[in-house]
LUMBA-526878 format. One record per residue (C-alpha): y, x negated, z negated. Coordinates in steps of 0.2 Angstrom, whole numbers. Example, Ala and Ser with C-alpha at 12.3 -4.5 7.8 and 13.67 -1.06 7.14 Angstrom:
2
y x z
-22 -62 -39;
-5 -68 -36;
***
This chain:
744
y x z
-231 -87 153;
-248 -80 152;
-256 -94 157;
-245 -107 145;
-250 -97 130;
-268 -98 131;
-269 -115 138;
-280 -124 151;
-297 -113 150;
-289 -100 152;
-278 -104 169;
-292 -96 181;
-289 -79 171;
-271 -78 175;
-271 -68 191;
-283 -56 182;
-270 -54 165;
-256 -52 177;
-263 -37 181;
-266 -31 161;
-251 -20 154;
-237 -29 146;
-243 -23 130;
-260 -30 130;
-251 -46 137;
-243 -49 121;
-259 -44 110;
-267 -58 119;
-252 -69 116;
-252 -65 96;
-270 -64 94;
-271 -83 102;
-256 -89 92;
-264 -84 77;
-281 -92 83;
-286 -106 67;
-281 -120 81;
-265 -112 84;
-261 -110 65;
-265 -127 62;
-257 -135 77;
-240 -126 71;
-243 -133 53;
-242 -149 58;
-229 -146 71;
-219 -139 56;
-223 -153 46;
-216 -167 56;
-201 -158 58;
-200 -156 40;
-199 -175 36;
-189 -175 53;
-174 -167 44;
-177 -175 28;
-173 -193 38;
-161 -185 44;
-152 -178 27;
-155 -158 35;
-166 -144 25;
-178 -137 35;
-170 -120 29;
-156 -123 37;
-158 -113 53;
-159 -97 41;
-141 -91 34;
-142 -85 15;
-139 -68 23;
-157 -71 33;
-164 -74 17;
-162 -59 9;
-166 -51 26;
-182 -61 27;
-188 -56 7;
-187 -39 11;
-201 -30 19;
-198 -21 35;
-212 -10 41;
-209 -11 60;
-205 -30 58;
-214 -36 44;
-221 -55 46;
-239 -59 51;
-247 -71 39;
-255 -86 45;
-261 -94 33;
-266 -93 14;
-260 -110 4;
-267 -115 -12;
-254 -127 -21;
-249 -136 -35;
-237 -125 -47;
-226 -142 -46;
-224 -144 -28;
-213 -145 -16;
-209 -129 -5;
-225 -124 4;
-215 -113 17;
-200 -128 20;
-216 -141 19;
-222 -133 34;
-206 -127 43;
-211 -108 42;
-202 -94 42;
-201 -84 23;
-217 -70 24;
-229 -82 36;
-238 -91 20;
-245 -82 7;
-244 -97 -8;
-254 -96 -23;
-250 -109 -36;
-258 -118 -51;
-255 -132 -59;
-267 -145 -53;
-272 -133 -38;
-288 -134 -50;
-299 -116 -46;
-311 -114 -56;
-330 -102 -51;
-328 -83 -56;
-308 -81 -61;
-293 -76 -57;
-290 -88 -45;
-305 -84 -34;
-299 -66 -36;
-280 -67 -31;
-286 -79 -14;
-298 -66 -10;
-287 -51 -13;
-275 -60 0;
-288 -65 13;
-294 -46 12;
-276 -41 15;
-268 -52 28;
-282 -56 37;
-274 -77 42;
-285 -88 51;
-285 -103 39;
-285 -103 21;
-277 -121 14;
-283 -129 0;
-265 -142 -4;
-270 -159 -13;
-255 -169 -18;
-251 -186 -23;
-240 -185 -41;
-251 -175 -47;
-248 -173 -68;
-267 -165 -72;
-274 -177 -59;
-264 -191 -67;
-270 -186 -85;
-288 -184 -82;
-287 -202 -73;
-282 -210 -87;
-292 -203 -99;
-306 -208 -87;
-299 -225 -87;
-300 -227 -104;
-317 -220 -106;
-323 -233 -95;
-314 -248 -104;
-301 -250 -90;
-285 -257 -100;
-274 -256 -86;
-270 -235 -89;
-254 -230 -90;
-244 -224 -104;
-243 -204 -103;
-234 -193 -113;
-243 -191 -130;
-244 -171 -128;
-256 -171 -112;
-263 -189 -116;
-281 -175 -124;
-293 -169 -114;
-292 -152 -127;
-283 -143 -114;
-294 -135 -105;
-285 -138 -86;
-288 -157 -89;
-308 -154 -93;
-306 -147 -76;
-301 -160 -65;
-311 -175 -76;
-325 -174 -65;
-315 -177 -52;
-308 -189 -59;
-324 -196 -64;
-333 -198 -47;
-315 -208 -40;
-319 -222 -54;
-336 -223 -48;
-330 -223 -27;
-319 -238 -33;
-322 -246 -49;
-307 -259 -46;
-296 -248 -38;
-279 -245 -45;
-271 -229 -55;
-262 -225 -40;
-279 -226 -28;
-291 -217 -40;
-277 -202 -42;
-277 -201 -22;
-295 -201 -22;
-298 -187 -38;
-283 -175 -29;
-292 -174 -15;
-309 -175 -24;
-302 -161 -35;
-296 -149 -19;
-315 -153 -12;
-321 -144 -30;
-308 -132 -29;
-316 -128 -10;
-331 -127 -15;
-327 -113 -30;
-321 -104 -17;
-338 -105 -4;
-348 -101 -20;
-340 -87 -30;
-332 -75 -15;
-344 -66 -5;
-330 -59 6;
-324 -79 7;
-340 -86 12;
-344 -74 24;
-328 -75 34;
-329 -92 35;
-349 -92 42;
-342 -78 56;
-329 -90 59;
-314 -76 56;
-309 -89 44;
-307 -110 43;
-304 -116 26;
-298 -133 25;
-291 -145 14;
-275 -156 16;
-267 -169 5;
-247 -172 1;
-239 -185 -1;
-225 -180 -14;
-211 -193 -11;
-211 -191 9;
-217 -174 12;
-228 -179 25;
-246 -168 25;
-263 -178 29;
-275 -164 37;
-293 -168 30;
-302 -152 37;
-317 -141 31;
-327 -148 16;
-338 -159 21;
-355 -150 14;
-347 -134 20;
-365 -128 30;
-374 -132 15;
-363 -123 2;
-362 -108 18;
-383 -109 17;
-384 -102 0;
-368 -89 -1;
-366 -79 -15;
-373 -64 -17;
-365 -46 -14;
-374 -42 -31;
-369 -50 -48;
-371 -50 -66;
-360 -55 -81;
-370 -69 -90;
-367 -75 -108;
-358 -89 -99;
-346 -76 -93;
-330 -73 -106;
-331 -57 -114;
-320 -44 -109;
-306 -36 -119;
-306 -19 -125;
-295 -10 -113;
-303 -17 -98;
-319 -14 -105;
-312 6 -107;
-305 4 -88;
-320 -3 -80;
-331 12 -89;
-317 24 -83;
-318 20 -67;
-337 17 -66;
-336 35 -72;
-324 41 -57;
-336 33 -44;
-352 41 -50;
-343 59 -50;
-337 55 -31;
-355 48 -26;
-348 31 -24;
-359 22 -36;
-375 13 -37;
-370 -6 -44;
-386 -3 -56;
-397 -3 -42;
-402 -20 -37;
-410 -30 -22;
-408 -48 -25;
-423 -55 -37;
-411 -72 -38;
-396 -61 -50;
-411 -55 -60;
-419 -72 -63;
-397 -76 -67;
-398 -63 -80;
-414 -67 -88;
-410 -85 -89;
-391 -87 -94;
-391 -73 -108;
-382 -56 -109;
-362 -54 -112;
-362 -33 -112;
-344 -24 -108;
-346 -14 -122;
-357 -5 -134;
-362 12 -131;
-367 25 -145;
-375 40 -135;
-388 54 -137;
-409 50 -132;
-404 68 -120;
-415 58 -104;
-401 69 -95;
-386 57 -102;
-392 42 -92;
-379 27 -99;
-378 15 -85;
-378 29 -72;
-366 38 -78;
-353 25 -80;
-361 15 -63;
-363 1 -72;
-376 -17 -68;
-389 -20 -78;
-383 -32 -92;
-367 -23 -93;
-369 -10 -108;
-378 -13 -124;
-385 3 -129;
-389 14 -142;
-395 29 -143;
-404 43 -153;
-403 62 -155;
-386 67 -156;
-377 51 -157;
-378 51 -176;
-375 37 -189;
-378 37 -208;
-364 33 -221;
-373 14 -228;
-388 5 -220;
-390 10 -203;
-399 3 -190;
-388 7 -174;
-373 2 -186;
-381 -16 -189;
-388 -16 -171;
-367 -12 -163;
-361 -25 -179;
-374 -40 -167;
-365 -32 -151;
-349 -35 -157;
-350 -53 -168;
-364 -60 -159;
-362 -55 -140;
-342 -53 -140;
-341 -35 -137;
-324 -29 -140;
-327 -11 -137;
-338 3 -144;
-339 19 -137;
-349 34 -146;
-353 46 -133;
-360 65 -137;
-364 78 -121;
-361 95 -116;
-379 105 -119;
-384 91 -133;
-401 98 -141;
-398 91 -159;
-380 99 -159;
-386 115 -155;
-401 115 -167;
-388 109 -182;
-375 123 -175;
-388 138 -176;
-392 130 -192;
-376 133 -194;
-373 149 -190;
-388 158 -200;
-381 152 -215;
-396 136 -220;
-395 120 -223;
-406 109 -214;
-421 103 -219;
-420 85 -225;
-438 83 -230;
-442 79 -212;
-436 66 -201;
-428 79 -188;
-420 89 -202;
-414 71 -209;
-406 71 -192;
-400 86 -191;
-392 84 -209;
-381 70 -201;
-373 84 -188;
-371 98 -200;
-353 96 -207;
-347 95 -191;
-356 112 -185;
-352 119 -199;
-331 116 -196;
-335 122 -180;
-342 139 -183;
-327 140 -197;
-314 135 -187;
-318 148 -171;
-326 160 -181;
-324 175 -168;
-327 164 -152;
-342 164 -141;
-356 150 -145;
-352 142 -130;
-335 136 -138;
-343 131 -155;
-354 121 -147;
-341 110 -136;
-331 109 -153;
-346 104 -165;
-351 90 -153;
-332 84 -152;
-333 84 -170;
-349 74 -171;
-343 63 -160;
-328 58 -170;
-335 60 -186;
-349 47 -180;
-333 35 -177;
-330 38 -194;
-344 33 -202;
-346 18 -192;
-328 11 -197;
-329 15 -215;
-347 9 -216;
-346 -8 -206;
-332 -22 -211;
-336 -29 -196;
-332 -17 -188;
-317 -12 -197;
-310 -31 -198;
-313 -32 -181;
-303 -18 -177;
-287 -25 -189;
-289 -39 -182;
-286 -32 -163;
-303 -39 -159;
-311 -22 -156;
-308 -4 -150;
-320 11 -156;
-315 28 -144;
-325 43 -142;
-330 52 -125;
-341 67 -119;
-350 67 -104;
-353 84 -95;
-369 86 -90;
-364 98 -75;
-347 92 -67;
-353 71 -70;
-337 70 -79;
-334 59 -94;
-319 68 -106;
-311 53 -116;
-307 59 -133;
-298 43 -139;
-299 32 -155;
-300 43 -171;
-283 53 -174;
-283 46 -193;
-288 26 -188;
-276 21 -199;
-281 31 -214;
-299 26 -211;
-294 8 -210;
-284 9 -226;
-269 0 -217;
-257 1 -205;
-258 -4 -189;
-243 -7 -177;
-248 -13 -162;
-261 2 -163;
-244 14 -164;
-236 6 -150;
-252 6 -139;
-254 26 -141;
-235 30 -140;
-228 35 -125;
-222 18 -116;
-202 19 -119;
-191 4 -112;
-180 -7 -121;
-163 -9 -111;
-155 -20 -125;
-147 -39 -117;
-160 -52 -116;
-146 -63 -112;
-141 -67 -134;
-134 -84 -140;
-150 -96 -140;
-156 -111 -128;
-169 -99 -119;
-157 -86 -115;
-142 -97 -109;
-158 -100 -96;
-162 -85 -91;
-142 -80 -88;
-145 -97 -76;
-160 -86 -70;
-150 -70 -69;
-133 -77 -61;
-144 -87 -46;
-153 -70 -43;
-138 -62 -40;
-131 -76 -27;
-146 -74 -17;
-143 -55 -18;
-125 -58 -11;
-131 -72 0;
-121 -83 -8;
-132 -97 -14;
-128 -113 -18;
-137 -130 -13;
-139 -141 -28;
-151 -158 -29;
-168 -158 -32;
-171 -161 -54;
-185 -167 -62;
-184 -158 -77;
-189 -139 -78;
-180 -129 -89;
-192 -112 -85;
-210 -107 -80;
-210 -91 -70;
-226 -82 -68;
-226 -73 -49;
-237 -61 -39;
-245 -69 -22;
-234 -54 -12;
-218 -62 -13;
-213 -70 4;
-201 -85 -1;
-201 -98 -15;
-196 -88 -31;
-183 -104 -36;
-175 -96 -18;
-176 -79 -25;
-166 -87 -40;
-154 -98 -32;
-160 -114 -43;
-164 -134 -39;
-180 -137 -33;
-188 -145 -47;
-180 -134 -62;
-193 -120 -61;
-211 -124 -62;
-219 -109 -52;
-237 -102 -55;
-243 -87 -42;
-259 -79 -42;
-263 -60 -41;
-266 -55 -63;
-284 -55 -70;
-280 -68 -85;
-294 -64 -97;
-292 -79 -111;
-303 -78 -128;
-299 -87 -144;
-313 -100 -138;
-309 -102 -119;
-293 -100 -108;
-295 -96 -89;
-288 -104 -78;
-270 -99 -74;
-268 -97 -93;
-273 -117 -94;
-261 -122 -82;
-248 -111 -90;
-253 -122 -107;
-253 -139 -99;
-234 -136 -90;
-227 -133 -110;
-235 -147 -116;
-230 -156 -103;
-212 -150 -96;
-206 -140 -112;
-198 -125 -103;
-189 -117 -115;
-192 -98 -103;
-209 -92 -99;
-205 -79 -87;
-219 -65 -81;
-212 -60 -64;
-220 -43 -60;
-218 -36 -41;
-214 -18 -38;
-221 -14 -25;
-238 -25 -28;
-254 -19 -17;
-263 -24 -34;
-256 -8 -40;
-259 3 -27;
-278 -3 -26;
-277 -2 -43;
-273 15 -44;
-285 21 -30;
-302 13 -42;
-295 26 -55;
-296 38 -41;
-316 33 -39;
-315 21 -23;
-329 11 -19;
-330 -3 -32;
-323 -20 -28;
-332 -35 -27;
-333 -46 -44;
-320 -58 -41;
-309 -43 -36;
-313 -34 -50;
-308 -47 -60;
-292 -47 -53;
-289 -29 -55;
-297 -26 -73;
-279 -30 -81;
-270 -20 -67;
-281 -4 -72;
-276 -5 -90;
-259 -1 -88;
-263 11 -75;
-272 21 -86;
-259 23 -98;
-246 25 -87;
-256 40 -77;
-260 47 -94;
-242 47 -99;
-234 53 -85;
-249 66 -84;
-240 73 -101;
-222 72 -96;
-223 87 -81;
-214 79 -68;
-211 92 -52;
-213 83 -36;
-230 74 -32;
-215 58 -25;
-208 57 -42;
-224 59 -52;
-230 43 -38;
-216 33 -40;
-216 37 -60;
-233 30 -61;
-230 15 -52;
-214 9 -61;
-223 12 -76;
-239 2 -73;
-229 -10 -66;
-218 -13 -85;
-233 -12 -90;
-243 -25 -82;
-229 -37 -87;
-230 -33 -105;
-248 -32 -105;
-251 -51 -95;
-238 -58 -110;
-250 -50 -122;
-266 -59 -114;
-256 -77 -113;
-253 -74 -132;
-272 -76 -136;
-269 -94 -131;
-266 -105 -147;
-256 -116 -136;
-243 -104 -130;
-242 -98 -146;
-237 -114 -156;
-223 -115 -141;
-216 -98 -144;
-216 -105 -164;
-206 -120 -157;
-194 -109 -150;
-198 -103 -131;
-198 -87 -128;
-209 -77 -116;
-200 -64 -106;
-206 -50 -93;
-196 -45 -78;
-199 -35 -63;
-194 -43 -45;
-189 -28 -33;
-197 -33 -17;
-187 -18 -7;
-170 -28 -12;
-173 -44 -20;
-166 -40 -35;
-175 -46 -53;
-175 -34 -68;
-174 -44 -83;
-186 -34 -96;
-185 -44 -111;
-199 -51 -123;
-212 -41 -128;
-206 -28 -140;
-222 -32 -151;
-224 -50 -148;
-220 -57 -164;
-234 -46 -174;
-246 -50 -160;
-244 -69 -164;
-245 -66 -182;
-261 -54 -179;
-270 -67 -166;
-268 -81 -180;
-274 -72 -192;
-290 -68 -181;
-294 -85 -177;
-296 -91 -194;
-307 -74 -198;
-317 -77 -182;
-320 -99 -188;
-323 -93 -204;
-338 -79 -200;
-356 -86 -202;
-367 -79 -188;
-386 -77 -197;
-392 -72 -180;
***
């Protein structure tokens, strides 16, 4: 038996493992069948017998009962499937897992429309995150023929170069505006020049697989972890093409400049360059959080750096800061320390005693260039414990003067006073100690304040949810940073309301009304809800593949079956994209998985776009751990967790304030919450693109819903409860933002 399993090489060590305890008998065993040659080999296997039973009128899923289906999705801890292998597919493909006759739980798919992956996004991120976890043997990059992107950016190719044989698309993805198109058209563009002559049927073969190559070589290039397990040969990543109408799997193997790309890996160490997207306001408050947690428990050091290569990147390709910081000279304060961030990363400003005047003011002009000019989107005015300037205006204060404004330190001073003197009035009887924390508290907020009503940048900015302002105090002893928020009267000092800023600072409540009303979207999602619950019963129902999809779901990468299994529908009726989070879209520029989300609408016209949160995702628990200070992710993981963290935060910070008794319920609170809130804020991202939005004007609704991976079951959440002012808000912005003039 020992022998079979680990084949001919191995045949003069059978006497020798005969005499190894059964246990390390079958370690050997599992270790080999896991081997890269092993998966590979059973790929294949599983392939022909796939187009095997297809001859033959049989589904490959056959040998599993309904009832083993259900089984199979749910997670067992002393049973739980081993991955093989990692498959990076089309978001219009057939069933990966039934393609290569696997059992549900021994592929880990992640899906996109046009398997396009682009350098540094979420993509790179959600494949990285599931190598790091599941540890395959063989990452699988699935070309196909069929392909609609492919087949768009041939023809647009075509056309450029004269070629009057293109087909005829449809007129909604004949541009090359979306962005997923741009994507492949280089692809596309070296197939024309392989073969000229060749037809649209040869040069969409050729740009697939020319496309998976790219998609590769994104992979080699912007994941450390990827790269490297791939040089120490822990790893094969190969790419394979599909043929669509016979199911059958050509394996073309590694990239063919593999050692070349593997000779100049990425480094460990990287920088956000201009040609970076910026970064929204609450993960730019998340990634200072946390920056914050792992300087307190001596886990940072990112501003350190060893590789002259990422410096020479940073001085060529321009800046794109996180944020703006506001913080006192004090050379005990240091900024980038403090919040363990990489050079490039904070644009500061500092001066004694964080102070701003009311009018003209240079640190208000210099955050104004910040936030119009580099993209910030979040400001941050940080006073200290201990803070010289504070103390001087407080004793200042306290004896009853007024400071001296004839001199440049009193005309700083003079910018502190009102708040040292509401200290000293408001704890009259208390120690010094406690007027000082208030006063620099108060200065803290009350240089908020004069930023907001002197700047219409930044107050526009701010209405127009393009910018955030909070305030924090870093504690010179403990390392800690205390986060004091946006100013308590934003509204007041904006001179409007604002609702989605009402909704962000409330406590998260859920809204349990019927998503299921009278239109075309929701007699979808009762199609949605009723397969669900057949799969639950194991009472699904086989029904013939369709060509026309009537829903986009948007999944995890932890799910261990096909989600139109986990909803019972026709193969074809569902378009499914999986990747792990970390869409970051500007009104500018898309990411990736947002791109393919806007090529399927213009090309299917779902009328449901369903964000199908997991619950018991691992992106949540790691999530939650980087808010505890663990070591700091690499960039493309961090990419992927910057969204995740956002509604960690407030979900921690919520249920902080609601007292729950045991440390299990305050757990589990915390998770369901950042989980719902994932959803809601993923929808929020997606809205950013012009694209989606003009759907959701046409009528398709974008929903949130929350898979229960310990039964199966899908909570249907509804549509974002503030979705309709985000739209109006986000248009609003785009015609502010096309109409600012830029003098710098």
């Amino acid at each position: 038996r020992v022998s079979r399993t680990l084949g001919p090489r191995f045949l003069g060590c059978a006497p020798v493992l005969a005499r190894l305890p059964l246990a390390r008998h079958l370690h050997l065993e599992a270790e080999d069948e896991r081997s890269a040659t092993q998966v590979l080999h059973q790929l294949l296997q599983g392939n022909k017998r796939y187009m095997d039973q297809k001859v033959d009128g049989k589904q490959s899923e056959d040998r599993y009962s309904q009832n083993v289906l259900v089984e199979k999705f749910i997670e067992r801890p002393l049973t739980k499937s081993k991955v093989k292998a990692v498959v990076c597919a089309d978001a219009h493909s057939l069933h990966v897992a039934s393609l290569f006759d696997q059992a549900p739980g021994e592929l880990a798919v992640m899906r996109v429309m046009g398997t396009a992956i682009s350098p540094e996004d979420a993509m790179v991120g959600s494949v990285e995150f599931l190598v790091e976890q599941q540890s395959p043997s063989i990452l699988l990059v699935l070309s196909q023929s069929k392909n609609h992107v492919v087949e768009c950016a041939v023809r647009l190719t075509m056309l450029r170069a004269g070629r009057k044989d293109a087909p005829q698309l449809p007129e909604e993805v004949t541009t090359e505006d979306l962005c997923i198109v741009k994507h492949v058209l280089p692809a596309a563009h070296d197939a024309l020049l392989e073969r000229p002559q060749g037809s649209f049927e040869t040069l969409c073969r050729l740009a697939s697989q020319l496309n998976m190559w790219n998609s590769i070589q994104a992979l080699l290039q912007s994941s450390k972890l990827i790269a490297d397990q791939v040089a120490t040969g822990n790893l094969q990543l190969h790419g394979a093409y599909m043929n669509k109408d016979t199911g059958k799997v050509q394996f073309l193997g590694q990239h063919p400049s593999e050692a070349s790309l593997l000779s100049a890996r990425p480094s460990a160490e990287a920088m956000r360059t201009a040609e970076d997207p910026p970064i929204p306001s609450e993960e730019a408050l998340a990634s200072l959080v946390v920056g914050n947690k792992r300087y307190v428990a001596g886990l940072g050091g990112k501003v350190i750096l060893h590789d002259d290569n990422v410096r020479l990147q940073l001085s060529q390709q321009g800046q794109n800061p996180v944020a703006v910081v506001v913080g006192c000279a004090d050379s005990r304060a240091p900024v980038e320390i403090l919040f363990d961030m990489r050079p490039g990363d904070l644009f500061v400003l500092r001066n004694a005693g964080n102070t701003v005047t009311s009018g003209t003011c240079n640190i208000i002009g210099s955050a104004e260039y910040a936030v119009k000019h580099l993209g910030c989107k979040l400001v941050i005015v940080m006073g200290h414990t201990q803070c010289g300037a504070v103390t001087a205006a407080l004793d200042t204060a306290l004896a009853g003067q007024a400071a001296d404004d004839r001199t440049n330190i009193g005309k700083v001073l003079a910018e502190i006073m009102s708040s040292a003197e509401t200290a000293a009035q408001n704890l009259p009887k208390s120690d010094k100690a406690n007027q000082l924390i208030l006063a620099t508290k108060l200065n803290v907020h009350e240089t908020m304040k004069k930023m907001i009503q002197s700047s219409h940048i930044l107050s526009t900015s701010i209405v127009e949810m393009d910018l955030q302002i909070h305030g924090a105090v870093y504690d010179l002893f403990s390392g800690n940073v205390e986060w004091l928020g946006q100013p308590k009267d934003l509204e007041k000092l904006i001179g409007e309301e604002l609702p989605m800023h009402q909704w962000k600072t409330k406590p998260y409540v859920r809204d349990f009304s019927s998503p299921f009303t009278d239109t075309p979207a929701a007699q979808v999602l009762k199609q949605l809800y009723d397969g669900n619950q057949r799969f639950m019963q194991g009472e699904s129902v086989k029904q013939p593949a369709v060509q026309k999809p009537v829903a986009m779901i948007v999944g995890g990468g932890q799910t261990p079956m096909s989600l139109d299994k986990v909803f019972d529908v026709a193969e074809g009726s569902v378009l499914t994209q999986r990747t792990m989070g970390g869409i970051q879209n500007t009104s500018e520029k898309v990411d990736t998985p947002t791109a393919s989300i806007e090529y399927a609408i213009a090309r299917f016209h779902p009328k449901v776009l369903l964000v199908l949160a997991e619950s018991n995702s691992a992106l949540v628990q790691q999530a939650l751990e980087q808010i505890d200070g663990a070591p700091p992710p690499s960039m493309p993981m961090e990419r992927v967790l910057s969204d995740v963290m956002v509604s960690a935060l407030r979900a921690v910070e919520q249920v902080n304030k609601e007292g729950l008794l045991t440390a299990a319920g305050r757990a589990r609170k915390i998770r369901q919450l950042t989980v719902e809130l994932d959803a809601l804020y993923t929808i929020e991202q997606l809205l950013v693109s012009k694209v989606i939005r003009a759907a959701v004007q046409r009528g398709v609704e974008v929903h949130a819903a929350v898979l229960n991976q310990d039964t199966g079951e899908v909570d249907f959440m509804g549509q974002h409860p503030m979705a309709d002012y985000i739209c109006e808000r986000l248009d609003s912005r785009d015609q502010w933002v096309n109409s600012f003039s830029d003098p710098i």
